[in-house]
C-alpha positions as CSV (number, residue, x, y, z in Angstrom):
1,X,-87.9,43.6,-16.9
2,X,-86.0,44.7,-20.2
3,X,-86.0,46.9,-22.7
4,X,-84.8,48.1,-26.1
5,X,-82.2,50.8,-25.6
6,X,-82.6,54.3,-28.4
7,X,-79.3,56.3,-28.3
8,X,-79.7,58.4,-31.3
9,X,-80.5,62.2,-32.2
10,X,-84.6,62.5,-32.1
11,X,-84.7,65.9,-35.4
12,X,-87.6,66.3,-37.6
13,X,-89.8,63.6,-36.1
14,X,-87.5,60.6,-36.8
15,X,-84.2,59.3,-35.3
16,X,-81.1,60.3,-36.8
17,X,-77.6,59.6,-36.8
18,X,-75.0,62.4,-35.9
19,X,-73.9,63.7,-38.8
20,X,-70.3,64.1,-36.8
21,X,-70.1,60.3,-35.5
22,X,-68.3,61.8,-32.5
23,X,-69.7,59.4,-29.3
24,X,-69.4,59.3,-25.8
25,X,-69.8,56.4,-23.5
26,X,-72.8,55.4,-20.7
27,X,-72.3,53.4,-18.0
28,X,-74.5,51.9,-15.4
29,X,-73.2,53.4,-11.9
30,X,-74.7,50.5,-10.2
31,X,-73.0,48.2,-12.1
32,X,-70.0,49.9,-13.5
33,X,-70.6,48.4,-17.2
34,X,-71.2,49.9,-20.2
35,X,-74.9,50.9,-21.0
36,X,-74.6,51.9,-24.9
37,X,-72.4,54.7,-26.7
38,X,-74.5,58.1,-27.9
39,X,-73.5,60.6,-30.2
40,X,-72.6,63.8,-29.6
41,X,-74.5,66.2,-31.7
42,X,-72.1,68.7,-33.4
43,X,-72.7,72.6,-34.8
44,X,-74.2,70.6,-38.2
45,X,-76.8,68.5,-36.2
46,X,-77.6,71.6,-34.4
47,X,-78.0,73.7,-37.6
48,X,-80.2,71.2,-39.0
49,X,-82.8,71.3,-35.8
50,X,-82.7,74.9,-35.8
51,X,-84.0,74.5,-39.3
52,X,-86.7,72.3,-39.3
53,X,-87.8,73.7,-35.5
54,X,-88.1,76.9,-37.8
55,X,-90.5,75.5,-40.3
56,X,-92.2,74.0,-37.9
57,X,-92.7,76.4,-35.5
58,X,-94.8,78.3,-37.6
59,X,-97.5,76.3,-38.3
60,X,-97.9,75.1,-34.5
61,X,-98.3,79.0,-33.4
62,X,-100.9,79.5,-35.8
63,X,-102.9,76.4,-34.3
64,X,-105.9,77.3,-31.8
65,X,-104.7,77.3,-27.7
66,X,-107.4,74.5,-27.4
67,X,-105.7,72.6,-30.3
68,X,-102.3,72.9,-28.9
69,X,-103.7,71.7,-25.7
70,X,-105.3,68.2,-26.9
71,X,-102.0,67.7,-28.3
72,X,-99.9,68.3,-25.0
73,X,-102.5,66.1,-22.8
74,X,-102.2,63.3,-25.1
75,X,-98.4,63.8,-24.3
76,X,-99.6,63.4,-20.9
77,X,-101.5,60.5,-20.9
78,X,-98.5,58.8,-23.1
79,X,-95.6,59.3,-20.6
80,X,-97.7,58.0,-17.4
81,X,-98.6,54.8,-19.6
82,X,-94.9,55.0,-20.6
83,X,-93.9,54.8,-17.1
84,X,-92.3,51.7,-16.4
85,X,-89.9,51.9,-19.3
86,X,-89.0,55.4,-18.6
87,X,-87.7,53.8,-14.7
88,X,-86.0,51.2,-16.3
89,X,-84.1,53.8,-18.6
90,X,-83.3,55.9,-15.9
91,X,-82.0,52.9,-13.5
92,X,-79.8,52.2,-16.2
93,X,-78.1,56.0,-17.0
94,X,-77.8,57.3,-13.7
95,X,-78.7,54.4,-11.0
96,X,-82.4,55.7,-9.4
97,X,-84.2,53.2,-7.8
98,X,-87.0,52.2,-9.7
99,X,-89.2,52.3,-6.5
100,X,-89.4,56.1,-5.7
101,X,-89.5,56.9,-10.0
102,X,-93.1,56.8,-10.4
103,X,-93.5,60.1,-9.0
104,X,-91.4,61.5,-11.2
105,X,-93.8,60.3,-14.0
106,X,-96.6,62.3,-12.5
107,X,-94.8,64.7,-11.9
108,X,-94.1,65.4,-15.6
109,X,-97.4,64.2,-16.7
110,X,-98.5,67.0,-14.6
111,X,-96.4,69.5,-16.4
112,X,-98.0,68.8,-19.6
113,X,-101.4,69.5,-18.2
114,X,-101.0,72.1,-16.6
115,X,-99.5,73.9,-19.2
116,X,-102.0,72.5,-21.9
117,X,-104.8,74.4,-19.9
118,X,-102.2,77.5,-19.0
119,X,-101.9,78.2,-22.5
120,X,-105.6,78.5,-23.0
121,X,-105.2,81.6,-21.1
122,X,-102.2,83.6,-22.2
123,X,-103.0,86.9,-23.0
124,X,-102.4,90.4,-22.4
125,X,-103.1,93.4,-21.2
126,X,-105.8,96.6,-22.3
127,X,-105.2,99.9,-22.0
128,X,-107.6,103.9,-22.4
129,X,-105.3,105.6,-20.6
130,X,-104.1,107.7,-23.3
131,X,-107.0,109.8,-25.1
132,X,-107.8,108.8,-28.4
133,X,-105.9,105.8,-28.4
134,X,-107.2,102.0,-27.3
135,X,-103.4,99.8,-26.5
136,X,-103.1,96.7,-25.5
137,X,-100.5,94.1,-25.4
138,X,-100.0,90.5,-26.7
139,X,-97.8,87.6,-26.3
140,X,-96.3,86.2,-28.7
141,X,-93.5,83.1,-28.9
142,X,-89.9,83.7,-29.5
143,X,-89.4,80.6,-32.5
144,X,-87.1,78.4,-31.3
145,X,-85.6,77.7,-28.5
146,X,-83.7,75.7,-26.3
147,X,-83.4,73.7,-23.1
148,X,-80.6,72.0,-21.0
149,X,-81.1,69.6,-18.6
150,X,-79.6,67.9,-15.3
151,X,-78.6,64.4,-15.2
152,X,-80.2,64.2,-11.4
153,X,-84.5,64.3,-12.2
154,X,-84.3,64.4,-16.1
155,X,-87.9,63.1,-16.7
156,X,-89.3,65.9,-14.9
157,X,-86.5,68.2,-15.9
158,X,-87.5,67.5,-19.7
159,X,-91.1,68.2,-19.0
160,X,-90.4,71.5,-17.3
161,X,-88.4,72.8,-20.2
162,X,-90.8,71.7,-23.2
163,X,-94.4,72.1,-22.2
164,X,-94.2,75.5,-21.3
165,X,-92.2,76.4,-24.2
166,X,-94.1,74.8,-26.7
167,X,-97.3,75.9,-25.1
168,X,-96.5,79.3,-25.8
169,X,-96.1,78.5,-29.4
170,X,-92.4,78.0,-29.4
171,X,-90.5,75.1,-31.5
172,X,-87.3,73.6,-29.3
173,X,-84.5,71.4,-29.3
174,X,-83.6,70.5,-25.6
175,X,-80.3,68.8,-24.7
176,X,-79.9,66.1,-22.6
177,X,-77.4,65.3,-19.8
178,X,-74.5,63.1,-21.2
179,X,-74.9,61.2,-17.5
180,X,-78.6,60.2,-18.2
181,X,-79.8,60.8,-21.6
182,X,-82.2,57.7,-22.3
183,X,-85.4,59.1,-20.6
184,X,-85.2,62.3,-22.6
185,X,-84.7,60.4,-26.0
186,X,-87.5,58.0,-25.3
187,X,-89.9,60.8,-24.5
188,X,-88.9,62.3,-27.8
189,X,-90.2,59.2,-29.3
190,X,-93.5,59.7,-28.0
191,X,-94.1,63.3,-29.1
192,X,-94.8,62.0,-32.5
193,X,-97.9,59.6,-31.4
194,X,-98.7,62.4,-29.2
195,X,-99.4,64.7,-32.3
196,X,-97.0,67.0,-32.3
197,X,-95.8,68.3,-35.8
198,X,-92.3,67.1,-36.9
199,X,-89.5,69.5,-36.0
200,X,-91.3,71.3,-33.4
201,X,-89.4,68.9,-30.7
202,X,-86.1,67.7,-31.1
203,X,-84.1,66.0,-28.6
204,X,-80.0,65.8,-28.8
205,X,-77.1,64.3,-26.6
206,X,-73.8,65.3,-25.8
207,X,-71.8,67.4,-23.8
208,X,-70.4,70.9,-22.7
209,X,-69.5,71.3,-26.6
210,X,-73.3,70.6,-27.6
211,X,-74.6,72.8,-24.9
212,X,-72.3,75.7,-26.0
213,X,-73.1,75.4,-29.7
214,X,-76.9,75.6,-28.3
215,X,-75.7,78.7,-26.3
216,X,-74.5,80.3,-29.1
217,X,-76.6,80.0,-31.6
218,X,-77.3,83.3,-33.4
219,X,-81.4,82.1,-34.5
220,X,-82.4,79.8,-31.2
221,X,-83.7,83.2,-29.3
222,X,-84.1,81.9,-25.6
223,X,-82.5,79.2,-23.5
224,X,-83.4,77.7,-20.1
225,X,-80.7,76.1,-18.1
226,X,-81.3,73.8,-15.7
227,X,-77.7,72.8,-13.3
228,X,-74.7,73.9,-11.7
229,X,-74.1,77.6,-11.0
230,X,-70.5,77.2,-12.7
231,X,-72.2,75.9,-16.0
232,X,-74.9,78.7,-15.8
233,X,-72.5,81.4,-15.9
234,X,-71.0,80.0,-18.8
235,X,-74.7,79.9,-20.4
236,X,-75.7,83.4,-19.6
237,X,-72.2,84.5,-21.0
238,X,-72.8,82.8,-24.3
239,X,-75.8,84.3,-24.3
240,X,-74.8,87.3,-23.6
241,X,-72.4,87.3,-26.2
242,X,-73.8,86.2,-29.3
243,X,-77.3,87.5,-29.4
244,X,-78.2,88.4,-26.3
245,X,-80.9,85.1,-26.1
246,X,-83.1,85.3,-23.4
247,X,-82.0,83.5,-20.5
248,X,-83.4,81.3,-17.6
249,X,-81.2,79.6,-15.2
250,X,-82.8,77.3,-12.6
251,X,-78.8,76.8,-10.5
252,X,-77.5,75.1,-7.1
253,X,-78.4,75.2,-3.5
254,X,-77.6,74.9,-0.3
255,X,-80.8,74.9,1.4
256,X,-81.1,75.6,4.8
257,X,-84.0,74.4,7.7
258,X,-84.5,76.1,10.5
259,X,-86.2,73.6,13.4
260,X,-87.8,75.9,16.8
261,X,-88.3,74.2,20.0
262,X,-91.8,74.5,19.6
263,X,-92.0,72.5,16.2
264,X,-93.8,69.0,15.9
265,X,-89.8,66.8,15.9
266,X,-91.7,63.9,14.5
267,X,-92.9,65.7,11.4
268,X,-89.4,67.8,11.3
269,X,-87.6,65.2,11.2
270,X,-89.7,62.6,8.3
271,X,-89.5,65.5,6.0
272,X,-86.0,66.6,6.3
273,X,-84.7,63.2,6.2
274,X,-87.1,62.4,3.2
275,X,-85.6,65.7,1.8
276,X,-82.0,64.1,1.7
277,X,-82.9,60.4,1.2
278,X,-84.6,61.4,-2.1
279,X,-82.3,60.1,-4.9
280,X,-79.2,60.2,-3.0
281,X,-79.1,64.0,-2.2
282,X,-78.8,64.1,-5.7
283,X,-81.4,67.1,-5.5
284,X,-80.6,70.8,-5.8
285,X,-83.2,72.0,-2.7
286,X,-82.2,69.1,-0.6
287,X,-82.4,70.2,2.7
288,X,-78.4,69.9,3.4
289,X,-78.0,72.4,6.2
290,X,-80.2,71.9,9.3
291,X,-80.7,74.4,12.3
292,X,-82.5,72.6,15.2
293,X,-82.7,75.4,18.5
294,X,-80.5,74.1,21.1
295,X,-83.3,73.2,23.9
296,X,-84.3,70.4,21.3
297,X,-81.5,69.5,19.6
298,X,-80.2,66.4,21.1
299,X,-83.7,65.0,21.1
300,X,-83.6,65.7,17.8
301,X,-80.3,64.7,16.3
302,X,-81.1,61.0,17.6
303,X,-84.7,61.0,15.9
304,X,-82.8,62.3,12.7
305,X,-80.2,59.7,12.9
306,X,-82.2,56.9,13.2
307,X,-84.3,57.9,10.2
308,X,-81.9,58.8,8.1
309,X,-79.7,55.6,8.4
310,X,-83.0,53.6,7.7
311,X,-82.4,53.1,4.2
312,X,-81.5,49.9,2.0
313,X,-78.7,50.3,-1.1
314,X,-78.7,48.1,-3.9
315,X,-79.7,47.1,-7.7
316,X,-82.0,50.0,-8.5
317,X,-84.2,47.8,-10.6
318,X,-84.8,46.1,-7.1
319,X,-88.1,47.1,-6.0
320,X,-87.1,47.4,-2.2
321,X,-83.7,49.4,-3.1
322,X,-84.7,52.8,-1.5
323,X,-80.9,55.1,-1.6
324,X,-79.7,54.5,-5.1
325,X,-75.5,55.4,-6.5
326,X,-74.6,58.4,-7.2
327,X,-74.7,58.9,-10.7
328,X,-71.2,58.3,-12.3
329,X,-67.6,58.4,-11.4
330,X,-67.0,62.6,-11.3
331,X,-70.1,62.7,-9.1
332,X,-69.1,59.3,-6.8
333,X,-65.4,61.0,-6.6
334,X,-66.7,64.5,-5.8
335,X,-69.3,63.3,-2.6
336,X,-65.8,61.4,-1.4
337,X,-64.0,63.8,-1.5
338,X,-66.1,66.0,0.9
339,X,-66.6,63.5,2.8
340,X,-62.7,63.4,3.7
341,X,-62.8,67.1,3.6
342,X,-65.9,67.1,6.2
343,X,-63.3,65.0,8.3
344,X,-61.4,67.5,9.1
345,X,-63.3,70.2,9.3
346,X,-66.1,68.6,11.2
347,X,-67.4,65.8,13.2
348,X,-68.7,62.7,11.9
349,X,-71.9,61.5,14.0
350,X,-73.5,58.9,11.4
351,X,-71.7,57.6,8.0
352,X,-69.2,59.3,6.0
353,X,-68.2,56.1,4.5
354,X,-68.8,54.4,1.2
355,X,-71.1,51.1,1.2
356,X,-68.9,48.1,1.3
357,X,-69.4,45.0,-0.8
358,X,-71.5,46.7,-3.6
359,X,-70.1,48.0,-7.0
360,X,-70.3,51.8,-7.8
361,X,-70.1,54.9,-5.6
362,X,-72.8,54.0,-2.8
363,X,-72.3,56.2,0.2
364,X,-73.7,55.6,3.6
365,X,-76.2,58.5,4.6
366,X,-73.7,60.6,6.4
367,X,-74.0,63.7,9.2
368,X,-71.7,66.0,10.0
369,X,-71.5,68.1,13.6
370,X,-69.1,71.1,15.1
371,X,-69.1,72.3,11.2
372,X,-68.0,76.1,11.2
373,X,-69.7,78.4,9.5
374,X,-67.1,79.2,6.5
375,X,-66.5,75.3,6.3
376,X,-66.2,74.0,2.9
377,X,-68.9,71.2,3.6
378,X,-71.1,74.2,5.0
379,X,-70.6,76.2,2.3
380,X,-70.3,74.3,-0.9
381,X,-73.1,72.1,-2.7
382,X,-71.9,68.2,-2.1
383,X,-74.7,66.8,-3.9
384,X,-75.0,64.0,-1.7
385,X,-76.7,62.0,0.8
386,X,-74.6,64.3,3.7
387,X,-75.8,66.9,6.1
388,X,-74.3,69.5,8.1
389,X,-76.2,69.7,11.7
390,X,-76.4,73.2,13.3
391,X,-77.7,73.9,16.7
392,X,-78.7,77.7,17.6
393,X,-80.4,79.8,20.3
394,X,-82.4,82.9,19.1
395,X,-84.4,83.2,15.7
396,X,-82.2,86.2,14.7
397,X,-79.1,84.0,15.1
398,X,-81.0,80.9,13.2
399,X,-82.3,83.5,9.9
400,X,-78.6,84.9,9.7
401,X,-76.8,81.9,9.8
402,X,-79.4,80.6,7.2
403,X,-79.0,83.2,4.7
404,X,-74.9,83.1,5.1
405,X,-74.6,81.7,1.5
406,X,-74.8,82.2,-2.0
407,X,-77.3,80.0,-3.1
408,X,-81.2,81.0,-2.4
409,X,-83.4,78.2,-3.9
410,X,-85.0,76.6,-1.3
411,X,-85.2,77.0,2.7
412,X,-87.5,75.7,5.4
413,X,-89.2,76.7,8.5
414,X,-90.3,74.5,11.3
415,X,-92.9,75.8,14.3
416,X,-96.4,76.1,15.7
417,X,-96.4,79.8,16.2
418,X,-98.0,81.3,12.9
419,X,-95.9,84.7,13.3
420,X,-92.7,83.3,13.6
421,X,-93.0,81.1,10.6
422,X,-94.0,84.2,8.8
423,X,-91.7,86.1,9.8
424,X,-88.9,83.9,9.2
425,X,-90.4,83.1,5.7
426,X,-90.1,86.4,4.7
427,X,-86.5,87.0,6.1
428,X,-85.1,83.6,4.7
429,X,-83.5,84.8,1.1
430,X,-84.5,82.0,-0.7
431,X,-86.5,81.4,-3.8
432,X,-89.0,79.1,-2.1
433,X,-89.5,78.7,1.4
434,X,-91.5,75.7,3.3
435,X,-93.5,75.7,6.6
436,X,-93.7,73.1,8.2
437,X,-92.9,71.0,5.4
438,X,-89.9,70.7,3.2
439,X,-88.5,70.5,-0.1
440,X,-89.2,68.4,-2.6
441,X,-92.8,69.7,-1.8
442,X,-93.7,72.5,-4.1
443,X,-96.9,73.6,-5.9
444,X,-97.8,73.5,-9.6
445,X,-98.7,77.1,-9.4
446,X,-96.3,78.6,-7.7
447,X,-92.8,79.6,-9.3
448,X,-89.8,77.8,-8.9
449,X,-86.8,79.4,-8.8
450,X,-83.7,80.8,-7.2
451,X,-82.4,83.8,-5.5
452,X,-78.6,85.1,-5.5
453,X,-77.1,82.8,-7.1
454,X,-79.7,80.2,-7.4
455,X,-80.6,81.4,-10.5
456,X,-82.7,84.2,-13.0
457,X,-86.4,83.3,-13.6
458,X,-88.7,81.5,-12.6
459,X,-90.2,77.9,-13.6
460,X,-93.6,76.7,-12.8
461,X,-97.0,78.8,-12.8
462,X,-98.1,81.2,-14.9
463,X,-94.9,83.0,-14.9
464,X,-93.4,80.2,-16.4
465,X,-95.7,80.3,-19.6
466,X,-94.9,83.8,-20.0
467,X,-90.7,83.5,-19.4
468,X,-91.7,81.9,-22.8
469,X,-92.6,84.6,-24.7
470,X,-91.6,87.9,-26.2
471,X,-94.2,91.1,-24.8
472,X,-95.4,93.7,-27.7
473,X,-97.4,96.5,-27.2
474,X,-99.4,98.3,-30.3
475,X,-100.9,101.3,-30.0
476,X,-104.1,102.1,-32.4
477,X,-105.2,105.6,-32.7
478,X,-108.8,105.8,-32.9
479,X,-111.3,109.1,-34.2
């Protein structure tokens, strides 16, 4: 399986060369070779999307909901027969095994569609409170805007950002990661066989400088981030001070699952393992911090272990590969560097070692016990296939140490006893919290987002349509 590589700008419906000619380099992490060079789009190529995203931004809001719709499940349709090419792509940029990808395909297939028939919807509100009067409220689209993306799930990532924004009427230019651009270029190219009008979606590449310039930009009127919590404080400050863009920031985690001695361990443990298996850790609600009660714990820790080790590294376009590399150099140096960290602050009970005989950073799935509290591995996002194993003894104790952190994106629950799950749902400060379950497992219609600082806004559901658009109310005075 091969296939032609597209490294260039995607603005007004056709590829285009930077007009800078600055590049930057992509290499396989499997493989440690060079992929291709990209171009890193400057303040002109910027300028230039902003200007045709204007013109045709216009003429897409004026469009019907139904016939904005037809376009976006086309889109839909297009990436899941698209599918095996987008794998390949992404095995390539940032090492994930091609045989987990095809649910990220659905997955952003399923953004499309929902959002098609969300924006069939969008509407306001009525009002005859006031005497005399009849007010209502409308929604209306901002113009353009602009997304950034993570290098870990960009498929899905892209999907997230553009079909709710351009749902709502909105023309944008989204900005891929510089670690794993080519899925996000390639979807570009389909937009135009999808029907979209040229300019209304441009795809760029490049770096922190791109993303500022996107950050800046005195006529893109809303931005949604999607990454660390350092890099989204320097988006909402951009933000902030230019023209104080609308902002969502979908940030980090540190998520935390709380197991009770009453819970069903075989179903505890497949789902937190599968939690951390998934692409490496490489996930920002991976269940990374685990609280099993101490009556269960050693029973537990064995069935996790086993699990967890059962997984096979290797070339990701190898169908039976299952735990991929992490995704370049920075990222392969940062997970060692906890791990040596973890070393002293904790004990090792499984891994903590890299894969020998293989190119890349591979890391053996790794868990950490004894771990205090105010531990570095405990307390700081590793992004990696590395837990920290708690034990506790009362659900007051489990829910405080839980919420001891600054992230709040995802947490989980595990017990039979309806009450307590609720409870400790509703105590758990976290954006999302799972019963019985675990992350990745989300809904369509539910929103996504963070607490703390896990983010501001909300993705998914309705109340991602509407993060979209700008709210006016008129007022008509009536005899």
């Amino acid at each position: 399986m091969s296939h032609n590589i597209e490294t260039r700008l995607w603005i007004n419906g056709q590829f285009v060369d930077s007009k800078g000619g600055k590049t930057f380099d992509l290499y396989n992490p499997a493989t440690e070779t060079l992929v291709c060079k990209l171009p890193s789009a400057n303040q002109e190529d910027i300028d230039y999307a902003v200007s045709c995203a204007k013109k045709a931004q216009k003429g897409w809001a004026a469009l019907s909901a139904a016939a904005r719709s037809a376009v976006m499940k086309k889109m839909a349709d297009l990436l899941r027969k698209g599918g095996e090419k987008l794998a390949w792509l992404e095995a390539q940029s940032m090492g994930r095994p091609i045989s987990g990808y095809g649910n990220d395909v659905q997955s952003g297939a399923r953004h499309f569609e929902y959002f098609a028939g969300l924006g069939e919807s969008l509407g306001g509100t009525t009002s005859l409170n006031t005497p005399g009067h009849l007010n209502f409220s409308i929604r209306q689209p901002f113009g353009v805007v602009a997304g950034i993306i993570p290098w870990n799930v960009p498929i899905i990532m892209a999907c997230l950002k553009i079909a709710p924004a351009v749902a709502a009427g909105n023309a944008i230019i989204l900005k891929s990661s510089e670690k794993a651009p080519l899925t996000s270029i390639h979807l570009a190219s389909l937009t135009k066989e999808a029907g979209f009008p040229d300019g209304l979606i441009n795809v760029v590449s490049g770096a922190g400088d791109t993303g500022k310039i996107l950050a800046e930009h005195m006529e893109i009127r809303k931005i949604a981030f999607t990454g660390s919590t350092r890099t989204g404080r320097l988006i909402q400050k951009a933000a902030a001070d230019s023209n104080l863009k609308n902002v969502t920031l979908e940030l980090g985690g540190k998520s935390p699952t709380i197991v009770f001695e009453d819970a069903d361990l075989e179903k505890a443990v497949a789902s937190s393992v599968f939690s951390l298996q998934i692409n490496a850790g490489q996930i920002c609600m991976a269940s990374t911090r685990l609280y099993v009660q101490e009556t269960i714990a050693e029973k537990f820790l064995e069935k996790y272990k086993k699990s967890f080790s059962n997984v096979k590294h290797g070339d990701p376009l190898d169908s039976s590969t299952t735990m991929g590399p992490m995704a370049d150099d920075i990222q392969g140096r940062t997970v060692a560097s906890y791990l040596d960290i973890g070393k002293k602050e904790a004990k090792v009970v499984l891994g903590g070692e890299r894969v020998e005989g293989l190119k890349g950073h591979f890391f053996q799935p790794t868990i950490f016990t004894e771990a205090p509290e105010t531990s570095r591995i405990n307390k700081e996002e590793i992004f990696g296939p590395v837990l920290v194993f708690h034990t506790f003894k009362t659900e007051e104790e489990a829910i405080e140490r839980a919420n001891d952190t600054e992230y709040g994106l995802y947490a989980a629950v595990f017990t039979k006893d309806i009450d307590r799950a609720m409870r400790v749902a509703k105590a758990l400060e976290a954006g999302s919290v799972a019963i019985n379950t675990n992350s990745p497992m989300h809904a369509q219609d539910m929103p996504f987002g963070g607490w703390k600082s896990s983010g501001v806004g909300r993705e998914k559901s309705a109340q991602a349509l509407e993060v979209w658009t700008e709210v006016k109310a008129i007022i008509l005075k009536h005899d």
